[in-house]
C-alpha positions in Angstrom: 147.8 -109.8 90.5 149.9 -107.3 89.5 153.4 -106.2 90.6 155.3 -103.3 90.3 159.4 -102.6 91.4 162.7 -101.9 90.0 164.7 -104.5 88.5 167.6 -106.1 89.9 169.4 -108.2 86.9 171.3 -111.1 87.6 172.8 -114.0 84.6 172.0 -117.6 84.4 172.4 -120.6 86.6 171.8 -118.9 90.0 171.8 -121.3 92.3 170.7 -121.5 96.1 173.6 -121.7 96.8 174.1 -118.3 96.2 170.7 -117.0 96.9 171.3 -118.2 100.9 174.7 -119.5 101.6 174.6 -122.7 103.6 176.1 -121.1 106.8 172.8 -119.5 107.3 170.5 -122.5 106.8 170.4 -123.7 110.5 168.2 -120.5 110.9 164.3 -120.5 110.2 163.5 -116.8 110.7 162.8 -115.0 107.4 164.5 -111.5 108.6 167.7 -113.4 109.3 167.3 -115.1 105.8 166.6 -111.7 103.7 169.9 -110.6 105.5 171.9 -113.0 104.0 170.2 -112.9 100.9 172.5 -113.0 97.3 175.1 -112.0 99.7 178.0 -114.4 98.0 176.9 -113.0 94.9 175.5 -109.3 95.2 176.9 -107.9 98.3 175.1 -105.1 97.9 171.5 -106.6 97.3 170.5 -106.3 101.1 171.3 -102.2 101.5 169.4 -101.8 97.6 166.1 -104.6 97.3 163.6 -102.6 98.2 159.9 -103.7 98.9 157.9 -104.6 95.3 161.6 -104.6 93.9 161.2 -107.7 90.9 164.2 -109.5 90.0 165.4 -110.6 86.2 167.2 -112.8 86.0 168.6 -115.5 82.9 168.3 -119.3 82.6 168.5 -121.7 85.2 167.5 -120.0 88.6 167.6 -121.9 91.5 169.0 -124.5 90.2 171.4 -126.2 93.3 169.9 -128.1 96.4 166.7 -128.0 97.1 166.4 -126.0 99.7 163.1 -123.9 100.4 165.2 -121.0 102.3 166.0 -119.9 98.8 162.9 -118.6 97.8 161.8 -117.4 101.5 164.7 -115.4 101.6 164.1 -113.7 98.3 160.2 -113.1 99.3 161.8 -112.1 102.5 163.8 -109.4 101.5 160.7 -107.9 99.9 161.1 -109.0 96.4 157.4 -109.5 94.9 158.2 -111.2 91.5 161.0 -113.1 90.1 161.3 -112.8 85.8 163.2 -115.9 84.7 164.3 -117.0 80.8 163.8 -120.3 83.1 163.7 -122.0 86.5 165.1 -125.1 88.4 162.3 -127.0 88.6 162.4 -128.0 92.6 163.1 -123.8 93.2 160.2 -123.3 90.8 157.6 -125.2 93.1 159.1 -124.1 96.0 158.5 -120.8 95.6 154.9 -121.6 94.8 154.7 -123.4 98.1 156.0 -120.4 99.8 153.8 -117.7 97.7 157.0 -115.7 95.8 155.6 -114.8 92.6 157.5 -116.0 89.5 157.3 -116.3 85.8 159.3 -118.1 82.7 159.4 -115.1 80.2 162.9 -115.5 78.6 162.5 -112.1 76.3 161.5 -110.1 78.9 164.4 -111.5 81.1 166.9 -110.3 78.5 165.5 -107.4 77.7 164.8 -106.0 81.0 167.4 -103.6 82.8 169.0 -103.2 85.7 166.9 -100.2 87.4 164.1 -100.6 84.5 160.5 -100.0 86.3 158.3 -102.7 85.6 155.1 -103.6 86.0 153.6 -107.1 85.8 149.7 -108.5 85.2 149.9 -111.9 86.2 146.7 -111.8 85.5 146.8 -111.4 81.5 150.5 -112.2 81.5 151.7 -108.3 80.5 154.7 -107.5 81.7 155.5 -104.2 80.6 158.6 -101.9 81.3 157.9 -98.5 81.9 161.4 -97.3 81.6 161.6 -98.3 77.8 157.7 -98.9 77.1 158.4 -102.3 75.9 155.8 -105.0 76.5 156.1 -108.8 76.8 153.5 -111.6 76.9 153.9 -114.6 79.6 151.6 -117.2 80.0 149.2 -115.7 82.9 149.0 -117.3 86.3 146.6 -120.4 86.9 143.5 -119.7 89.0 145.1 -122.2 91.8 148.5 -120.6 91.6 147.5 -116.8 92.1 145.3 -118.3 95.0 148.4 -119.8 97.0 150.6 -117.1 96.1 147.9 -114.5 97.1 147.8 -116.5 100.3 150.6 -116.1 101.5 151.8 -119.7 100.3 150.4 -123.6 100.0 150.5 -124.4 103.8 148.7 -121.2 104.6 146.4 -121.1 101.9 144.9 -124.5 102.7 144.8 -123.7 106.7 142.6 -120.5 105.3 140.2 -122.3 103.2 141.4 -120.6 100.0 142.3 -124.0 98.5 141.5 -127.4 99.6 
């Protein structure tokens, strides 16, 4: 799996609080989400993600509630991979569930820019910015993880047969 997008940076402890602001969780549709998404952080995330975009971001993300709207309305606003120095735990297997892409690399989430083009084998684990040509190792994604996010998610994955 590999992905390749522009960086948006963000610091530590993002929460999901601020990824989807509560006022918009009595909602289940995943364009309305993306809408709304970082909008009490970033309010300019919504007119710049653009699809493939990957996200950098410090220590801590999606730490907060547990709410899986987080991470749909991050996949949902077309981000393909979130870079982390670390994640909340719950947001971490939520976005699993849902099939966003993410990965613990701390030096590559300090290093990596805002506007940096980057591209990412999840496969081998290279994550490599083509804006500076610096590389970075991560641990590469399990077999059963790149088959749920490749699905589509856990729920859909399984009702496919890709995992059982």
């Amino acid at each position: 799996m590999t992905y390749k997008g522009k960086i948006i940076k963000y610091g530590d402890n993002i929460d999901t609080d601020v990824i989807i602001p509560a006022r918009y969780l009595n909602t289940s549709d995943h364009k309305e989400l993306a809408a709304h998404c970082m909008e009490d952080l970033d309010k300019t995330f919504v007119t710049r993600v653009r699809p493939g975009d990957i996200i950098a971001a410090g220590a801590n993300f999606g730490c907060g509630s547990s709410r899986e709207h987080a991470p749909i309305a991050i996949k949902a606003s077309g981000v393909s991979l979130v870079i982390a120095e670390s994640f909340a735990r719950i947001f971490y297997r939520n976005a699993i569930n849902i099939g966003l892409a993410i990965v613990e690399c701390p030096e590559a989430a300090k290093a990596l820019a805002e506007g940096d083009t980057v591209e990412a084998d999840m496969d081998s684990g290279i994550i490599r910015d083509i804006t500076t040509g610096r590389e970075f190792k991560a641990a590469p994604f399990p077999e059963f993880i790149q088959k749920i996010i490749a699905g589509g998610g856990l729920m859909q994955s399984i009702a496919d047969g890709a995992i059982g």
